[in-house]
N, C-alpha and C positions, 0 to 999 in steps of 0.2 A: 343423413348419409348412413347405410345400409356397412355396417363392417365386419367381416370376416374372422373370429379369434376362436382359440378353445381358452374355456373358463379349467382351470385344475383345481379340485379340491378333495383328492385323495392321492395315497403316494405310489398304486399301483400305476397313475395315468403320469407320475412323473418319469418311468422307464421312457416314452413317446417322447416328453419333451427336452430330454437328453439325445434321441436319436435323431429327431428333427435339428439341432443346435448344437452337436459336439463337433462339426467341422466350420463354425463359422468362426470366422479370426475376431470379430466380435460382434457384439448383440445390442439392439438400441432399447435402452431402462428406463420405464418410468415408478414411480412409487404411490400408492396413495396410503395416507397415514391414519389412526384417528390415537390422539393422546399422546402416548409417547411411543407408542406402537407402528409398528407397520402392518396392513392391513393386508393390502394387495403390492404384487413386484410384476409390473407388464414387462413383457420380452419378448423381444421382435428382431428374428432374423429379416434374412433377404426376403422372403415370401412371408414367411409364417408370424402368427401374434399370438402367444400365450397369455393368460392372468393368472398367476399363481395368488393363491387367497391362503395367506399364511396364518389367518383365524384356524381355520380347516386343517393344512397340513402341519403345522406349528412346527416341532422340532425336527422333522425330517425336510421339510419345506427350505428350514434354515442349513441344513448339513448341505440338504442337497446344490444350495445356490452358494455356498462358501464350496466347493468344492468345481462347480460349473464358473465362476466369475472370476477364481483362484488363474486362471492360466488365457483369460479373454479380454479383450478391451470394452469398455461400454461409453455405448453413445447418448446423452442426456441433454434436457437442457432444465440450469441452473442444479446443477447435479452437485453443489455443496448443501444443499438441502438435502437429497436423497442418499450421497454419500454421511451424512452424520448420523443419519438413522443405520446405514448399513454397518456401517464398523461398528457401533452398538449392539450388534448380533455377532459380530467377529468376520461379518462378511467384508473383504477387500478386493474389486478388481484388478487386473492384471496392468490396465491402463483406460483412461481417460480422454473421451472428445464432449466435447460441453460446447452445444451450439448458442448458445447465450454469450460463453464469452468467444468466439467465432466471430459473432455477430459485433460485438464491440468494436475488435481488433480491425475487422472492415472500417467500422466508422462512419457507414454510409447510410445509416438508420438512427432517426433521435429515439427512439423506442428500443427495449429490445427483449419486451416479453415473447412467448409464444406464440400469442394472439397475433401481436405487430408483425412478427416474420413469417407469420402463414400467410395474412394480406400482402405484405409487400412481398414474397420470393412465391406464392404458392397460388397468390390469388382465390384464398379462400379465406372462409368467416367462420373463427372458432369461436363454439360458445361455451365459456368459461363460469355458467353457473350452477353447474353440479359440483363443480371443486368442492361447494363449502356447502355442498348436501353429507347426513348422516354414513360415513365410510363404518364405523363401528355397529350399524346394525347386524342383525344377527343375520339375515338374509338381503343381498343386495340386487336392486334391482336391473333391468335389463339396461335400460336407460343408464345407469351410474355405470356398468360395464365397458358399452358402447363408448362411453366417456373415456374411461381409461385404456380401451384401445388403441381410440383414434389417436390420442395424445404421442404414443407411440409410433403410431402411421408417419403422422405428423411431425415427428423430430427425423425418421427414416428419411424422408422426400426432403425435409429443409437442410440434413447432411450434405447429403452429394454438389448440392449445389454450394455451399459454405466450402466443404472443401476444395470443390475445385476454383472456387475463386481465391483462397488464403494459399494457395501452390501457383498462384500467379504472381505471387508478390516477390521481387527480385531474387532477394536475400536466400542464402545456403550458407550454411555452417555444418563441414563436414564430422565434426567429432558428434555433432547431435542426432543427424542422420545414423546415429551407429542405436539410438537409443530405443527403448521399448515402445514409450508414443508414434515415434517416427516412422518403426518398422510396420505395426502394427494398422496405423490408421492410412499408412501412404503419405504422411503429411511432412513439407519439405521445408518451408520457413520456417528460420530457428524461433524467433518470436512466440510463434504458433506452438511449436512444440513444446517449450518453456511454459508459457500458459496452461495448455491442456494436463501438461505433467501436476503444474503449480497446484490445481483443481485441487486435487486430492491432501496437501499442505494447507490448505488453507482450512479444510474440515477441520481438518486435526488439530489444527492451530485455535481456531473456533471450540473444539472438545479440550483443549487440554486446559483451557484459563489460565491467570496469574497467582500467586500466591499470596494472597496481603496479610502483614502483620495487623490483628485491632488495635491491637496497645498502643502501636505507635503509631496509627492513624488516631485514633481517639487524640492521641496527646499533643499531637500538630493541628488537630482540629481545636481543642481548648487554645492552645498557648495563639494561632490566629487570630481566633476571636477574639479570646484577651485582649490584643494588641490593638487589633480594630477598632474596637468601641471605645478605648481610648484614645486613641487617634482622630474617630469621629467629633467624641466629646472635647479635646483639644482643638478639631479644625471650631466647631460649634462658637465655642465661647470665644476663641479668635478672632475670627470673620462674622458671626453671627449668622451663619448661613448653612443649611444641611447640606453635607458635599453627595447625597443622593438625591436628591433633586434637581435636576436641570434648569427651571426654572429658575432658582436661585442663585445657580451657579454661575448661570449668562449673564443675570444684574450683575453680581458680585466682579466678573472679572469684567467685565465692560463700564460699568459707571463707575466704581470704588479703582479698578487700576486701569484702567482706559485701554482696554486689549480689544484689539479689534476683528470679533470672530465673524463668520458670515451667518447669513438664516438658512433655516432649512424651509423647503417648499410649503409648509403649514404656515412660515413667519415667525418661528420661535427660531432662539439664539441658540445656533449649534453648539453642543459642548461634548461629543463625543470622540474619543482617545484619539483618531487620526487629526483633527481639527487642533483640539489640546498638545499634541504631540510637537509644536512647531512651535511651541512657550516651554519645552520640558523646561528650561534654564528658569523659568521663574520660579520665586518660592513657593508662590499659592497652587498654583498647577502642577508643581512636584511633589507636593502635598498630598491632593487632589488624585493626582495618578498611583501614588504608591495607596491609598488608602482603595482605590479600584481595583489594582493590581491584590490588594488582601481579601477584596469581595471574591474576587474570579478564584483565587486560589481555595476560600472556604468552601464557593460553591461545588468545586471539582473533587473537592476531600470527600463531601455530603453526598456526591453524585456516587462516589468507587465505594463508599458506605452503603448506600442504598441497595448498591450492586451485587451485592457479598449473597454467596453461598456458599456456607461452609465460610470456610480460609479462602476461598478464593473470585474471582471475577470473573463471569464469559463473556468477552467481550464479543462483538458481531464487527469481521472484516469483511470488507467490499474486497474482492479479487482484484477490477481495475474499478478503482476508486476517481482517476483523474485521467485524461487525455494523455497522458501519459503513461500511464500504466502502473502510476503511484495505488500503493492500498490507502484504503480510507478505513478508518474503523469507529464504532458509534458502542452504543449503549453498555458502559461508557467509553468516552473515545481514550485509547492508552499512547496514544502516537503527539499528543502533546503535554505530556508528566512535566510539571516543570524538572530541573537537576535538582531542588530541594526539595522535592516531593517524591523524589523516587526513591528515598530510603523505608516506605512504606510497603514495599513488594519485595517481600523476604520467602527463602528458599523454604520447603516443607520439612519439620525435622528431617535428621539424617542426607539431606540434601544439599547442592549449590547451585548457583546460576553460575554459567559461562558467558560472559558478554564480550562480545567482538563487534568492532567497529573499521569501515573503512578510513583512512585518511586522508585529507583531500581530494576528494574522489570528484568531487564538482571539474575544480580544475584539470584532473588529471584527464578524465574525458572530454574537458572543455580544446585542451592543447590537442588529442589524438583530432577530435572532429576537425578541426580547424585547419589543423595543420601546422600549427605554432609550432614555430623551427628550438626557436630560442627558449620556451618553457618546455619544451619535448626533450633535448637535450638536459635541462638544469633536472626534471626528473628521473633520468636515465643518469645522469649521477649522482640521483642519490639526495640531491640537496632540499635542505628545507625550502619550497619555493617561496615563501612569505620572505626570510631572512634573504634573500636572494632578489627577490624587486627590493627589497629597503636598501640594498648594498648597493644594486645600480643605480635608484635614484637620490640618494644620498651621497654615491659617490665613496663608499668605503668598504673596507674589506667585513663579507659575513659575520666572523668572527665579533666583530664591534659594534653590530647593531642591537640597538638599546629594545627594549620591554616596548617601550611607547611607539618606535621607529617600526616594530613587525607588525605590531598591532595595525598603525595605521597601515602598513604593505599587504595584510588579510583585506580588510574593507577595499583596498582599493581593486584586488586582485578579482575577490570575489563580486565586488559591484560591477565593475567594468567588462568583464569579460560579458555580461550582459545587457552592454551597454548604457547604465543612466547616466541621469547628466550632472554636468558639475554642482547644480542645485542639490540632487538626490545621493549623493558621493558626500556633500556637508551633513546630509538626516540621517546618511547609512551608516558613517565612520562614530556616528555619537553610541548608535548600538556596541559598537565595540572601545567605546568610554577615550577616544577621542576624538579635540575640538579641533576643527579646520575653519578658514576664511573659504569664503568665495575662490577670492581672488588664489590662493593656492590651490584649491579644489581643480579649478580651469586649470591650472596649471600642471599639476600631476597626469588630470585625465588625458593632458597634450603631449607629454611625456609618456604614457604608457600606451599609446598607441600610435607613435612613433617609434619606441622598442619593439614591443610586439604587435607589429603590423598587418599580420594576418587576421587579427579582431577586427583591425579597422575595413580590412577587404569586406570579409564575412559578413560585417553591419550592413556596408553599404548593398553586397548583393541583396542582403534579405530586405533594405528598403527599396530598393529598386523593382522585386519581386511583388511587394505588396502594393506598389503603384502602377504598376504596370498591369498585374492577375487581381488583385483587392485578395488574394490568399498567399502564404509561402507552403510548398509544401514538401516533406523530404522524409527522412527514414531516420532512425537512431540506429548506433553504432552496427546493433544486431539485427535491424530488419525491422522493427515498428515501425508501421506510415503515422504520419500526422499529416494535418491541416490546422495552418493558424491564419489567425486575421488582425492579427497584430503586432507590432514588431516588440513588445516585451516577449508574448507569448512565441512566436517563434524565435528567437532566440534560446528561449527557455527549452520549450519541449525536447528537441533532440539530447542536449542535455540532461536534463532529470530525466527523460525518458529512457536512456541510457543506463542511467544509475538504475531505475526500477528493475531494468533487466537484468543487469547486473546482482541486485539482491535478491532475487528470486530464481536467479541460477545457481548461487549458492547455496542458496537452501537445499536446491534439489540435490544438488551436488554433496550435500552435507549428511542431508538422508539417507543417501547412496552409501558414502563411507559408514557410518553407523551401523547400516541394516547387513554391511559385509562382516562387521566384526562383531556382530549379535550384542549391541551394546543400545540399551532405552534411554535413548534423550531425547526431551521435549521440547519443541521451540514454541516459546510461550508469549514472543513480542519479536513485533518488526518493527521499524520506526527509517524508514527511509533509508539511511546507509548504515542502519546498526540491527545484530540480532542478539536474541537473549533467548537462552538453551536454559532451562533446568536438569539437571542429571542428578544419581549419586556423588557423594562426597568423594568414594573412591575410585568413581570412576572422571571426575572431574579434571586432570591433566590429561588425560587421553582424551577426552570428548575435546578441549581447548585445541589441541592438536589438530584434531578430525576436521574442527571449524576452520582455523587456521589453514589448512593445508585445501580446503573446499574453495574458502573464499578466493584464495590463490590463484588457484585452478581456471574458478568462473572469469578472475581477471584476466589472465591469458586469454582464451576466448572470446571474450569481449573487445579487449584492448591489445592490438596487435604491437604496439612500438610500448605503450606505456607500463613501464612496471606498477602494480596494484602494493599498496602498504598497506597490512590489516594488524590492530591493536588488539592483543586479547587478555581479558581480565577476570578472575576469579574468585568473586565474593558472594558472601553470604545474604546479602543485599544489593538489589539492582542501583548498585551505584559503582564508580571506581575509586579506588581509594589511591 
């Protein structure tokens, strides 16, 4: 395919490509890199396709596009690639559309490279193997040009159509409509605008890493191992049997204590943690699990070690990591630290972390969705809801309810409203270290949905929905569609999908305050309903603040009836003391 562009590689021809582009409200970017460089920046208004070849123009190339990007939106796709390279030069646009994650947010594509959404929206075949031809030669050819134009063509034509299908989706949320994304690109679902904003957070998030202490990683790595290998060597000469091994492990509890695990499809005796996990009460299997539980924990020590540059970790976040809109994050993953492992990620001299958390935020958007008369109420005043199921089902005033009595009203609160069943309400309440019967398990769960009776409505529609459609499908608080095909998963999604939105409109919201009172703080971890800011030491009670009064904010927003409760902590170590 024959395509139309000017190639730029001197700064007299950049006066044109300012006249061409200085009234467009924004410009679709693409980037090609070689190294840690950026090579070429394609720029395509409504008609026109530039390549700026920043070998050639180098420093005025950079002024000039930190100066042109400084006040316009750009349209990309997977543009947290292309935005890490830019802020690296100190370029930031003005706002963000990323047809990638466009593309998610529909749902309607198991793919969703560029390649996938030119065949499925454009009915055309891009060939994607110049990508990984030489971009740092000295002269590039016609053919790798052509490449990096169309790319740009290509994201321009798969726009229009992207957005006018994500401004079909119900949802409005008037305070967002006031925002830059929204003005900018026309786009009206708050979802959509949350994301596209989030784009540019997540770079940064991606650039700024974590900070780890060696010392004290080195020293929970020794003192693990320590522990381990004698543990090993204790199960050893006990049992006479390596607890890594499987094989050994399925004789051992099968012939020697006569537990009765099942096979797996090969014929060997299954002995992995969910299988094991339904004997934790036995000695040997608790054993067994704790000396697993110290493999997984060295392994992850030895992973965030590996990881180190400098003092610190980059981690790689997925923007939507889950059908939900949860992040994911990998190499290494930071979003499952155990709590005695996160004294390892200590602030940079002269620095602190701010760490703020939601509080019961499951529930509290579990009661708005639903409609939960009698949990919507007990949060609107204020009350601890845990202490609060223990006092009705127990029958005594809040005040009186014992350590063990809230504990079990957490398990049952947060099991239930998802509905498992009395079986799974006995394996769930162990996590939170207590022991039920059956027979009161059935009993509680018949009690708490005869109190709060609108879980028991909600269940039934969504089983009703999935026998009738074989899918349930609906929106979360803010306007994210899902499709499930199961009734955990839909129950679930709207839900968590909620909270993701939720913590990612804080962010923005957070950045917002910050960047008003010219104050540097870094958001350096997410982790589902919790964020962790590094800043100066003295600017650390104003940034708490900032966070504090954001996270707030995004609650309103979100949650029209429920008051939002956010914790926030300030230490020197990503932990709370």
């Amino acid at each position: 395919m024959s395509i139309k562009f000017s190639y730029i590689t001197s700064g007299e021809k950049l006066l044109r490509v300012y006249e061409h582009l200085k009234d467009e409200k924004f410009l679709f970017l693409d980037t090609e890199v070689s190294g840690d460089r950026i090579r070429l920046v394609q720029l395509g208004g409504r008609e026109d396709i530039f390549i700026l070849d920043l070998f050639d123009l180098r420093e005025e190339g950079i002024l000039f596009l930190k100066d042109l990007l400084k006040s316009k939106g750009i349209v990309g796709h997977n543009l947290k690639f292309d935005l890490k390279y830019l802020y690296s030069y100190g370029i930031e646009p003005y706002a963000v559309f990323d047809t990638m994650i466009a593309s998610q947010l529909l749902g309607d594509a198991d793919r969703h490279s560029l390649q996938k959404l030119a065949m499925k929206y454009l009915g055309q075949v891009l060939d994607k193997s110049l990508q990984a031809s030489n971009w740092g030669q000295p002269f590039l050819g016609k053919e790798q040009l052509e490449y990096a134009a169309l790319d740009v063509k290509v994201v321009r034509d798969l726009f229009h159509i992207l957005l006018e299908r994500l401004n079909q989706l119900p949802y409005r949320e008037e305070t967002l409509l006031k925002t830059r994304t929204s003005k900018t690109f026309e786009l009206f679902n708050p979802v959509a605008i949350v994301e596209m904003a989030f784009v540019q957070e997540t770079a940064k998030l991606e650039l700024n890493g974590i900070p780890v202490d060696r010392e004290e990683l080195e020293k929970k790595l020794k003192e693990q191992e320590k522990t381990m290998q004698r543990k090993v060597m204790d199960f050893l000469s006990k049992h006479r049997a390596d607890p890594m091994s499987p094989k050994q492990i399925g004789e051992l509890l099968t012939k020697k204590f006569g537990l009765e695990l099942p096979k797996t499809e090969k014929g060997n005796i299954s002995t992995d943690d969910k299988v094991l996990s339904e004997y934790a009460n036995h000695p040997v299997v608790s054993e067994l699990l704790e000396i697993r539980g110290m493999k997984k924990t060295i392994e992850k020590l030895q992973e965030i070690r590996d990881s180190l540059k400098g003092n610190r970790i980059y981690p790689e976040f997925k923007q939507i990591g889950a059908v939900t809109g949860r992040m994911a994050s990998q190499n290494p993953n930071v979003q499952n630290i155990p709590r005695n492992l996160r004294s390892i990620f200590k602030a940079e001299e002269g620095n602190l972390f701010v760490i703020a958390d939601f509080s019961q935020i499951e529930l509290r958007i579990a009661s708005e969705y639903v409609g939960e008369e009698r949990m919507l109420q007990a949060f609107m005043q204020g009350k601890d809801l845990h202490k609060y199921t223990a006092s009705v089902f127990w029958g005594k005033p809040e005040e009186e309810v014992t350590k063990e009595e809230r504990q079990l009203a957490k398990a049952v609160n947060f099991g239930l409203i998802y509905g498992i069943s009395a079986k799974g309400l006995v394996e769930y309440a162990k996590t939170y270290g207590v022991e039920l019967s059956l027979d009161m398990a059935q009993k509680i769960r018949e009690n708490f949905f005869e109190y709060y009776t609108a879980y028991r409505a909600w269940h039934e529609r969504v089983k009703r929905e999935l026998k009738e459609f074989k899918e349930s499908r609906g929106y979360t608080l803010l306007g994210r569609p899902y499709v499930a095909h199961t009734f955990p998963d839909a129950v679930n999604y709207p839900i968590q999908g909620s909270g993701a939105d939720l913590l990612k409109l804080s962010v923005l919201m957070f950045d917002a305050e910050t960047k008003r009172e010219g104050i540097r703080a870094k958001v350096v971890n997410l982790v589902h309903d919790e964020i962790v800011v590094e800043c100066e030491e003295s600017k650390a009670e104003r940034v708490a603040e900032l966070l504090h009064k954001a996270m707030k904010h995004a609650g309103r927003i979100v949650l029209k009836k429920v008051p939002v409760e956010v914790e926030v902590a300030i230490n020197k170590r990503w932990e709370k003391e």
